[in-house]
Phi, psi and omega in degrees: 000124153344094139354309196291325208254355182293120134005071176339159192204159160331316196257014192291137175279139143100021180259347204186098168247166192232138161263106174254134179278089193249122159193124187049044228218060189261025193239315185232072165238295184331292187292340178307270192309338183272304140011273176315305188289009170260352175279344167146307228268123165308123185282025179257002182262334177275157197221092155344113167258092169260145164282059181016076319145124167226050189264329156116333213291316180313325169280329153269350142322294172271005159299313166315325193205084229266335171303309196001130131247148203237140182244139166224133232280133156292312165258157152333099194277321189086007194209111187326316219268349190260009165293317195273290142000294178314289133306358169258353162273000169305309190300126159268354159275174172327306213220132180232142145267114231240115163198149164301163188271031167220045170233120171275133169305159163215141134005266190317331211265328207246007166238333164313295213259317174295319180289327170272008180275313171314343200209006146238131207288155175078340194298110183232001160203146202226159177228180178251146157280130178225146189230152169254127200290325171298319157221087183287008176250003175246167189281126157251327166215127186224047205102143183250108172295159133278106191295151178287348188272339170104014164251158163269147183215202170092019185306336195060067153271152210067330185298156172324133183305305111053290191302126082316113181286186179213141333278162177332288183296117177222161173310157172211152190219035187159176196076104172276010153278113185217158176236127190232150192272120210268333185308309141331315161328305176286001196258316190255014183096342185101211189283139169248128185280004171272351162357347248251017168304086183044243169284003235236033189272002136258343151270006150307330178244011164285316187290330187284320194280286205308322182301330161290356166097046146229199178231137171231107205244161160248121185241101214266001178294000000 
């Protein structure tokens, strides 16, 4: 293969650090993190956000995984985005993937998602189709519409796995397991930690990347 003409991967240095959200989360944090490094990503690439968590998990992360680094909250923030906030001024890469300690990873979903930030212009946060390990043959989440009243809905949750719209990618409006282009990130601030309108604190910042004149996309394969 052309160099010239090869793909960024995964395996690219200074392209992809991953952000985990951590509280308390010693029953699902083990499979989190054990996913990633089976999908490629190093554990000098991943980065703790722990809430002060007092479970014992964060320590055993890094026992596990002696690269880890870890940021940790002394008290209870009470507030998802500033957690998330927390581990994302660590990233030094290009691309951060922003996820909770109870979501499993797969490689293909994480090279999916590195490819349309890569191949659409202006794209600056892709989010993954979730699924529940309790019912893995239905849709738990696939995107989000924004509704005129100003809430987002539309997920297809419950339909069959199966389903693919056409097309695959589309605008989006919610779901924080996201992969974000961090030079942008770092231009608006991240996340607002005054947010506080129910679930809908990542898509708050879905909407803030469209109003600036970028794409905030879903990517449903």
């Amino acid at each position: 293969m052309d160099p010239s003409t090869a793909k960024p991967t995964l395996d690219d240095p200074g392209l992809l650090e991953v952000v985990v959200v951590n509280f308390n989360g010693r029953e699902t944090l083990p499979g989190t993190l054990s996913a990633l490094v089976e999908a490629g990503i190093r554990p000098e690439q991943i980065i703790l956000s722990d809430d002060a968590s007092t479970d014992g998990s964060p320590e055993e992360a890094a026992r596990t995984y002696p690269g880890i680094r870890m940021v940790r909250q002394q008290r209870n923030l009470g507030s998802a985005n500033g957690v998330r906030n927390a581990g994302l001024a660590l990233v030094g890469a290009r691309y951060a993937f922003l996820t909770d300690n109870d979501i499993i990873v797969t490689r293909e979903s994480l090279q999916l998602l590195l490819q349309v930030l890569l191949s659409t212009p202006g794209a600056v946060i892709v989010t993954p189709r979730l699924v529940d390990a309790s019912q893995p043959d239905e849709i738990r989440h696939d995107g989000n519409r924004l509704h005129f009243i100003g809430l987002s809905g539309d997920s297809r949750r419950g339909l069959p796995v199966d389903y693919l719209p056409s097309p695959s990618v589309r605008p989006t409006f919610g779901g924080g397991i996201m992969m974000f282009d961090t030079r942008v990130g770092k231009r608006i601030g991240w996340m607002d930690c005054g947010y506080r309108q129910g679930w809908a604190s990542d898509a708050e910042v879905q909407l803030r990347v469209r109003a600036l004149g970028y794409e905030a996309l879903h990517e449903s394969r």
